[in-house]
C-alpha positions as CSV (number, residue, x, y, z in Angstrom):
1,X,0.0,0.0,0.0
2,X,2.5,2.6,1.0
3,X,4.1,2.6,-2.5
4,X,0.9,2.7,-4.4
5,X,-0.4,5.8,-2.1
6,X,-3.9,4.3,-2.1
7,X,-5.0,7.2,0.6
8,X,-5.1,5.2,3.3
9,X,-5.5,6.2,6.8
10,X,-2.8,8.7,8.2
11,X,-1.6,9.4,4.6
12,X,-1.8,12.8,3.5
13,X,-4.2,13.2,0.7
14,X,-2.9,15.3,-2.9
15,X,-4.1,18.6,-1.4
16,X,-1.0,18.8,1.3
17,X,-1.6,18.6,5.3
18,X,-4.7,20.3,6.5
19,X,-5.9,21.8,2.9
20,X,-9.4,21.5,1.9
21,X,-10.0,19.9,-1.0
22,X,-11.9,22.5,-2.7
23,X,-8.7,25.0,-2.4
24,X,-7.2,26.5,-5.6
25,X,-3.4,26.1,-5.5
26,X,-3.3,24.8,-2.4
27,X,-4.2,28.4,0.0
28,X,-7.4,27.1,1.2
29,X,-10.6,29.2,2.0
30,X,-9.0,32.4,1.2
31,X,-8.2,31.4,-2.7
32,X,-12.0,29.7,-2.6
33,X,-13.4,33.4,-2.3
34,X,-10.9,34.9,-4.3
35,X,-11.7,32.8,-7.0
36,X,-15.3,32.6,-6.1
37,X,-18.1,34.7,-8.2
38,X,-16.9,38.1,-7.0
39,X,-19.0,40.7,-5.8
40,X,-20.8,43.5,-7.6
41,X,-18.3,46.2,-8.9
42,X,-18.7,49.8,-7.9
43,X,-17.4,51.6,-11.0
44,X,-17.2,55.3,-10.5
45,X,-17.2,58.0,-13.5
46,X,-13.8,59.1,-13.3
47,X,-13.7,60.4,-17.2
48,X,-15.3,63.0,-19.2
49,X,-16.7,65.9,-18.0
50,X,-18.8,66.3,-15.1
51,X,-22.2,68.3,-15.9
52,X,-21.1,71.6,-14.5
53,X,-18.0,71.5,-16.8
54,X,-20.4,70.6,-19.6
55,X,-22.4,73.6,-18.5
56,X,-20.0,75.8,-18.6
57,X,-18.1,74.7,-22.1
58,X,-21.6,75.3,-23.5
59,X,-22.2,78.3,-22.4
60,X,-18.7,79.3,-23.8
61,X,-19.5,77.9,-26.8
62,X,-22.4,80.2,-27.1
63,X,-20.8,83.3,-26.3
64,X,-18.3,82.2,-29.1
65,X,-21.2,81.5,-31.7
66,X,-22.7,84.8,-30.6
67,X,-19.6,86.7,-31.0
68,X,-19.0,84.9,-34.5
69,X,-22.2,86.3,-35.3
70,X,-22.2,90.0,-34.6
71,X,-18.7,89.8,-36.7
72,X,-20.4,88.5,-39.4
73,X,-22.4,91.6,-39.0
74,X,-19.6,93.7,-38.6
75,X,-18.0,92.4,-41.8
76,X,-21.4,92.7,-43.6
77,X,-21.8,96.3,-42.2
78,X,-18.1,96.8,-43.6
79,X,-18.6,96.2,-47.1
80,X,-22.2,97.9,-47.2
81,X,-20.2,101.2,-46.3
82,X,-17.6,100.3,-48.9
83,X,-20.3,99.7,-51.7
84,X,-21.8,102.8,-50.6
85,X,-18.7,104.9,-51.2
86,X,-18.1,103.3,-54.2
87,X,-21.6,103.9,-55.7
88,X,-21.6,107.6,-54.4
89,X,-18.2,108.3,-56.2
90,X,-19.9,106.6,-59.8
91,X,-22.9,108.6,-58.8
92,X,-21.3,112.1,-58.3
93,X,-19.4,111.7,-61.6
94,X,-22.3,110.3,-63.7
95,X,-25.7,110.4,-63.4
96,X,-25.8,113.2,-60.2
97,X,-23.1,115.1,-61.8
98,X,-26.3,117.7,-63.0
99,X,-27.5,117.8,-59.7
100,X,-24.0,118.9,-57.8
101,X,-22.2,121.8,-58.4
102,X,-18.5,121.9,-58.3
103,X,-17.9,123.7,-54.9
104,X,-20.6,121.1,-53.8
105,X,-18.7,118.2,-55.2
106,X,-15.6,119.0,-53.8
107,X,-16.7,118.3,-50.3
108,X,-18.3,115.4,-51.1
109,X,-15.6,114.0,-52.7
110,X,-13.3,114.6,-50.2
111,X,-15.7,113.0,-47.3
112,X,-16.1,109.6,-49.9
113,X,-11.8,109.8,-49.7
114,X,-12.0,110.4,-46.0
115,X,-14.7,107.2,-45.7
116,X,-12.7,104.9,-48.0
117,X,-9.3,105.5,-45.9
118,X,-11.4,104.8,-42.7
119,X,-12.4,101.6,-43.8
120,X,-9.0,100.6,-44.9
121,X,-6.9,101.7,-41.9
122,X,-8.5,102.7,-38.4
123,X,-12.6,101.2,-39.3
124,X,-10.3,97.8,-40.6
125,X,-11.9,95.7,-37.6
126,X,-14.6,98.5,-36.3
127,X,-17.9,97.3,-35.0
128,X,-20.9,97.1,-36.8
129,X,-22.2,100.5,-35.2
130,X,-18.8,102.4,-36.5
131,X,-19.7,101.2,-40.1
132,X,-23.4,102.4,-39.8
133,X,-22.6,105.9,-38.4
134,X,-20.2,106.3,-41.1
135,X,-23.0,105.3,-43.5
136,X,-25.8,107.0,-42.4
137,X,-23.2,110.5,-42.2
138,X,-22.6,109.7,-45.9
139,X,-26.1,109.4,-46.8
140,X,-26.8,112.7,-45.2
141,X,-24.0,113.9,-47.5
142,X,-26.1,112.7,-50.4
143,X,-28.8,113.9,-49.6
144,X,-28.8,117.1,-51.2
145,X,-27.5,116.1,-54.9
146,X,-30.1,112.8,-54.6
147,X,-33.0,114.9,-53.3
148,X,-32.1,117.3,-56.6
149,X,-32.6,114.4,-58.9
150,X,-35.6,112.9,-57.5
151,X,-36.9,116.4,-57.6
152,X,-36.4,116.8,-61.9
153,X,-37.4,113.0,-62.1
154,X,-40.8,113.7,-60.4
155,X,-41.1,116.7,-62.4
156,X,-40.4,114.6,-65.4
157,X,-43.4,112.0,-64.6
158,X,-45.5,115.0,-64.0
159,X,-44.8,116.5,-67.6
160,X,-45.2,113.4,-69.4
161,X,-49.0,112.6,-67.4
């Protein structure tokens, strides 16, 4: 028997001198829970962005967009004026030429310069506002040789009724 190991009485089994059989690598009742179906797992959010960060980015982000926007209408604004002066200038030396005498012209010449230089150099990034007081000064500027030839062209429709 002894060289056989049949398990007989006083022999110690596979498992090793006071080890359960149900032990995993021989460490008993503490590998059985190890190795056991292990409890529920407590995960906590430790990534991304908690909802006050979120918040906050988002409100950024508005404030950006919004920004974005009123440059657009800056920019917008910007190029109005600049069409403006350009149309004025074609205007004074064609068809309101009639309508604008020289010592009136010279003026208004001089304010278009003026405008366009603006525009170019300290109105380059202006706000919208800027743009629009410019423009409505040169349509006030206007007024006089525009008012002349609306004046003879309602007189015109009146002759030929």
């Amino acid at each position: 028997d002894e060289a056989g190991g049949g398990g007989g009485e006083g022999e110690e089994d596979s498992f090793g001198a006071g080890q359960e059989a149900g032990a995993v690598g021989g460490k008993g009742a503490a590998a059985d829970a190890l190795f056991s179906r292990p409890a529920p797992l407590e995960i906590e959010r430790s990534f991304g962005l908690t909802e006050s960060a979120l918040a906050t980015l988002l409100d950024e982000e508005e404030a950006m967009a919004a920004t974005d926007a009123e440059i657009e209408r800056a920019l917008a604004a910007k190029n109005d004026l600049e069409a403006s002066v350009y149309a004025a200038r074609a205007d004074l030396s064609d068809a309101l030429a009639p309508f604008a005498s020289e010592a009136e012209r010279a003026p208004l010449e001089s304010a278009l310069c003026e405008t366009e230089e603006w525009i170019y150099d300290e109105g380059e990034d202006a706000p919208r506002e800027a743009y629009q007081a410019k423009a409505d000064a040169l349509s006030q500027l206007m007024a006089v040789p525009r008012g002349r030839a609306a004046l003879r062209a309602e007189r015109m429709a009146d002759a030929d009724r």
